[in-house]
N, C-alpha and C positions, 0 to 999 in steps of 0.2 A: 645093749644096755646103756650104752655111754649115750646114743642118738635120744633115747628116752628122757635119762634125765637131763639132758642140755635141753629138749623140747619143754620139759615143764618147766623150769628154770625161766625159761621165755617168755612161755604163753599161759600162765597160772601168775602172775602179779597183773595180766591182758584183762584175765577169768574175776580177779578178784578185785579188778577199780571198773569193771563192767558193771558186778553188781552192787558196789558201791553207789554208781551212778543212777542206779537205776529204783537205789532205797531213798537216795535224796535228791526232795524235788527240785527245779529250776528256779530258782527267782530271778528276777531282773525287769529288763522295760523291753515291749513288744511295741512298734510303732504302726498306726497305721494311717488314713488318712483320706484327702482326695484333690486334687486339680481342679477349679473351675472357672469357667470363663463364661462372660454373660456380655452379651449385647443387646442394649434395650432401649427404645423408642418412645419418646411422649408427644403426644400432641400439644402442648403447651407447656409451660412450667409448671413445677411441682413443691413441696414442702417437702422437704427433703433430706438425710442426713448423708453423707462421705460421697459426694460428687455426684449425687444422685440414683446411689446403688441402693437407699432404704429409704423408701415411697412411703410416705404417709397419707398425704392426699393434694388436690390441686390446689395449688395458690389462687388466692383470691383477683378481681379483676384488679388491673392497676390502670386508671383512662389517663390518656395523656389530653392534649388541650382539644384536639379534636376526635376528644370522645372514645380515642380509639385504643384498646387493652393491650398494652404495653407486652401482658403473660401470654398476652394469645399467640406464642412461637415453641413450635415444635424445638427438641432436642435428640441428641443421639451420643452415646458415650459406650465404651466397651474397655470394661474392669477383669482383671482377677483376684482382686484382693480378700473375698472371702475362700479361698484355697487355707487349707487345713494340715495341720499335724497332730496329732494323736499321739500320746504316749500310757500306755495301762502298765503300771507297775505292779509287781508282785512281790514278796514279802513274807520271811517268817512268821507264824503267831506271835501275840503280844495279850498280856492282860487275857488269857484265856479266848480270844479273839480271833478268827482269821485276820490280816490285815488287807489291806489296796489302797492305790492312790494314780490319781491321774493329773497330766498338765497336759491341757491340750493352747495351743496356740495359732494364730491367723494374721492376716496384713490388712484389716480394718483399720487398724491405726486405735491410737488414744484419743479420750474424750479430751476436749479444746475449744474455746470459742469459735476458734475457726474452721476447727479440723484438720490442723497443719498439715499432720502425722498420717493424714492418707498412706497405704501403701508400708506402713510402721508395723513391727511385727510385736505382736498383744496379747499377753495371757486372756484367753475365756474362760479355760476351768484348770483350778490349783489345789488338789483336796487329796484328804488323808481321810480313807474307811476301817472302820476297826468293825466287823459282823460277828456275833455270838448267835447263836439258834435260832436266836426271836426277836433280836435285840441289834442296830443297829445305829453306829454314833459315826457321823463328817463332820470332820472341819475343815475350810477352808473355801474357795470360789465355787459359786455352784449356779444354777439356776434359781434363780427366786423361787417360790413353791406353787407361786399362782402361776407361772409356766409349766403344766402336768407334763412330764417328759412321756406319759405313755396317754395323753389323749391333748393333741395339738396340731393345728393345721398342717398340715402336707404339700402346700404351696412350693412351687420351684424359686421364686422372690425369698432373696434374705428378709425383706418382712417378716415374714414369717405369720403372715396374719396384724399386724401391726394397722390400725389403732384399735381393732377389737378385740385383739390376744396381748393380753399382758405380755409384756417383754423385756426381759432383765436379767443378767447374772451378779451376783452378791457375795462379798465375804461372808461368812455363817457361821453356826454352828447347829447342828443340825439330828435331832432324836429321832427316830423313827421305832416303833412296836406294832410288829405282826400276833395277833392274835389268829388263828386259821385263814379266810381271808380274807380280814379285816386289817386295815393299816393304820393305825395315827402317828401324826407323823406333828413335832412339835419344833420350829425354829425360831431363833434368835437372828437377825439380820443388819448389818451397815449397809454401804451403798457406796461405789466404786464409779465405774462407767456410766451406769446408770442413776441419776443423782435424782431429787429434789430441785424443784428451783430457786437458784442459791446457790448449789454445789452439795456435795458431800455433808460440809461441815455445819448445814444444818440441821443432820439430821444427830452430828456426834456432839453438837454440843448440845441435844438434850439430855445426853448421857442414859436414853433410855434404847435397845435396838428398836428395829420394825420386829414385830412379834408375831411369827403367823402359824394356826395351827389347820390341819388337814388330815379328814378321814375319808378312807375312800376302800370299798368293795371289789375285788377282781377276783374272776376266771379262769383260767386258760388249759385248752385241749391241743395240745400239739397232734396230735395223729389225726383229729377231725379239721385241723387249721380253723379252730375259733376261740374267740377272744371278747370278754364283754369287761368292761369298768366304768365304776360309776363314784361320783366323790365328792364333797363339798369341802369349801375352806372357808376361812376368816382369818381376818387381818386387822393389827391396830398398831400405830405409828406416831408418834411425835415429834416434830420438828421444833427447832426455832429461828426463826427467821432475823433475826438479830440483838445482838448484842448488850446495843446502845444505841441511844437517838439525840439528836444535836438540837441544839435551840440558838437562841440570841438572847444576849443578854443588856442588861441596857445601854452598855456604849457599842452595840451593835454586835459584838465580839460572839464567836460561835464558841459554843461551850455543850459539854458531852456528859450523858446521865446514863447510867448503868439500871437496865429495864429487863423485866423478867417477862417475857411474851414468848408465846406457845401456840401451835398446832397442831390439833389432836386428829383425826381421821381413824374412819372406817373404810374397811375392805370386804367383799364376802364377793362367792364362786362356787358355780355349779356345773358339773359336767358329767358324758357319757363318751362310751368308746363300744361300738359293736362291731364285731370281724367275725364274718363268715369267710369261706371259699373263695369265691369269686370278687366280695366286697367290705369296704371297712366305713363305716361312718361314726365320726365324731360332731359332738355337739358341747357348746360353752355357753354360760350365762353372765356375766359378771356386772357388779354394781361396786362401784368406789367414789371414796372421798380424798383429794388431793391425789390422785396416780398421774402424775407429769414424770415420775421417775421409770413408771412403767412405760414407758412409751404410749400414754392415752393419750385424748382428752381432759382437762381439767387440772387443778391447781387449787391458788387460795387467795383470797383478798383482804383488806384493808377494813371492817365492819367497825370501827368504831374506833374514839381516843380514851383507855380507860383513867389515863394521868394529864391531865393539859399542861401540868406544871413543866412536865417531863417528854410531851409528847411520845406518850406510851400509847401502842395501837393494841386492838382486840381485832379477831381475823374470825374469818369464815372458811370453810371450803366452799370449792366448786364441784360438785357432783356429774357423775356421769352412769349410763349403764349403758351396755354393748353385748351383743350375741352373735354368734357363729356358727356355721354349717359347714361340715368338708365329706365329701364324698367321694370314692374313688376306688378305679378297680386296682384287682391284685395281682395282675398279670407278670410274670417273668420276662416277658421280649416289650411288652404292650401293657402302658396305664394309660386311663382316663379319668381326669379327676375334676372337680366342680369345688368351687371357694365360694361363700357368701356372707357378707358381715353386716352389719352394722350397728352403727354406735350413735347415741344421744346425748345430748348438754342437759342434765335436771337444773342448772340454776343452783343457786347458792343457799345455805341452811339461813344464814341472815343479810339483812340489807349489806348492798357493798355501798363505802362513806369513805372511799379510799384507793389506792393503788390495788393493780390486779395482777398477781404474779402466776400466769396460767400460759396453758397450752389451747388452742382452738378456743377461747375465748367467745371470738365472735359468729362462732360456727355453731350452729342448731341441732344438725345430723350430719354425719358419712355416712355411704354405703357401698358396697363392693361387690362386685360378680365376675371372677379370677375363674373361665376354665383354663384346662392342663392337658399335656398329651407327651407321655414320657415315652422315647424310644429307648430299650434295653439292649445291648448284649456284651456281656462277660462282662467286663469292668466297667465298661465305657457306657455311656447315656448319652442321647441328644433331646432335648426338652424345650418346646415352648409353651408360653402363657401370656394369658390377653388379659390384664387388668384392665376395669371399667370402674373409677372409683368418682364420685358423687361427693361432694361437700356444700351447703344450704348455706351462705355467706350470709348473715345479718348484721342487726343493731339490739344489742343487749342492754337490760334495764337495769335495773338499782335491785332486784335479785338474779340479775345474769340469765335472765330467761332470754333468748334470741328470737324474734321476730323480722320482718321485714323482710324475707330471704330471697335469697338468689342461688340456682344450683350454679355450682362450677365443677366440669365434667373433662377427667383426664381418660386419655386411652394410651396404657402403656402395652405394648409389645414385647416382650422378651423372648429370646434368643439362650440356652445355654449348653455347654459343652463339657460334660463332667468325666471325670477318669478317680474311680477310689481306688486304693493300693491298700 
């Protein structure tokens, strides 16, 4: 009798934080992540950002005296700085709410004129989800929304598709409403890493965000492994590009006027996502005004003086539009995937009568033909891809239309070695 009750005495307070444990869920932060290493080859130089790891497209010729292109030299370099940490946090309800939040970070480094901060370790996403039934509100770093996190290039290049995929993470604030399976999705947007040109603070001292809203249609049969979505957005943005503007006065002396100048743009996007079995293809359309923040084509210009007293300017955009194709199989040990892009200069909505604060300015079109060949198993992948990418160098007119061109053709090789955890 005595063995009895010393044993429950024991193993009954065992019995009853067992099922304690087992009534209350876990919260905390689960990490997860991946290793990767890329070694990657150009035949010339390239436009480029963090030491040549984000390919945008080939530099232009550069002739020295005798004629001869200064870019025309190969390079080779071998990074890990897009290696990842993952953190998914969990969390009691709140405001009748499930909650989440994640901070994921990497060694790209901080934006810089120069890039010092290569190899710098860099928040990409820092956000708080609050999900109700239908109803779901972020705040905090996320993707831009013209980056569809469920239909976008598949490319091994941190490109990522870049200059014809929009590409951008953003502080936010961020609505979304499921209707069945319908989604709109409604944000409020600043600009961090990826800026405006100017910086950031053109975009905050117009005191209005980037505003962009997105509906889109999906899918999904897990037991047949198929997947379709389809979705369009729109975007609308205001910068201001400065301040004040400076004159001379008449004993020469520079003196400073307080000027109210604005730039408005348009954004809109169209896309698809089909996944069968065997195969997934995605498709993108996209037309903007002023996307240098997104990593495109195009910017804004100088169209006119509305104040002479004051040299107050009137600006224009620069216009672009750009499409994509990705293709690839769905293999477990074995992918084969196919990249295609390309992207156009439309030239400017009014005359340019003034400076041009833009990206590929003097470029016509890019295009790209990125295949892939992922080797799988268990954690680890070995990966290469052949970028072929084309840029049409011109002389641009007084509406930024480019002419006179020249192709400049880079051929990048990549090399990569990934381990996720």
């Amino acid at each position: 009798m005595k063995k009895i009750i010393l044993s429950l005495i024991v193993f009954l307070p065992l019995f009853i934080n067992a099922q304690e444990k087992k009534e209350n869920p876990v919260y905390g932060i689960t990490f997860s992540g991946f290793v990767k290493n890329d070694v990657f080859f150009d035949n010339r130089q390239t436009v480029t950002i963090r030491e040549g790891h984000f390919l945008l497209y080939p530099d232009n010729e550069k002739l020295d005296v005798d004629g001869k292109d200064i870019n025309a030299k190969p390079t080779l370099n071998m990074l890990a700085i897009q290696s990842r940490l993952t953190g998914k946090i969990t969390g009691p309800d709140a405001f009748g709410a499930k909650t989440s939040g994640m901070i994921e970070a990497d060694f790209f480094g901080n934006e810089g004129k120069d890039f010092a901060d290569v190899n710098g370790f860099r928040i990409r996403h820092a956000f708080v989800k609050l999900n109700w039934k239908t109803t779901e509100l972020l705040f905090g770093q996320y993707w831009h929304p013209m980056f569809q996190t469920g239909c976008f290039p598949g490319v091994i290049s941190f490109n990522t598709g870049v200059p014809f995929q929009p590409f951008s993470r953003n502080p936010q604030i961020r609505l979304t409403k499921k209707v069945g399976k319908l989604s709109l999705m409604l944000a409020a947007i600043e600009q961090r890493d990826f800026t405006s040109s100017g910086g950031s603070v053109v975009l905050r001292n117009s005191a209005i965000p980037d505003m962009q809203f997105q509906l889109t249609y999906g899918t999904k049969n897990d037991s047949a492994k198929t997947e379709f979505l389809v979705g369009a957005g729109v975007g609308y943005k205001t910068i201001v590009p400065r301040l004040f503007s400076e004159t001379k006065d008449t004993a020469n002396k520079t003196i400073s006027h307080k000027v109210n100048e604005k730039v408005s743009s348009l954004s809109a996007s169209v896309f698809m996502k089909f996944k069968l079995p065997i195969l997934t293809v995605k498709v993108e359309g996209v037309y903007g005004q002023n996307m240098y923040d997104l990593v495109m084509l195009g910017g804004y210009a100088v169209s006119g003086i509305s104040d002479s007293s004051k040299m107050s300017y009137d600006y224009t955009t620069l216009n672009t539009a750009s499409g994509w194709l990705d293709i690839h199989s769905n293999g477990t040990k074995f992918q084969i995937g196919l990249f295609g892009g390309y992207a156009m200069n439309l030239g400017t909505t009014d005359e340019i009568k003034g400076a041009v604060s833009s990206r590929g300015s003097n470029i016509k079109y890019v295009y790209r033909a990125a295949p892939r060949f992922v080797f799988i198993s268990g954690k680890t992948q070995f990966a290469t891809e052949i970028e072929y990418t084309t840029a049409a160098y011109g002389t641009s007119d007084n509406k930024g239309i480019v002419s006179k061109t020249k192709d400049i053709s880079n051929l990048r090789v990549l090399f990569s070695a990934i381990y996720n955890f």
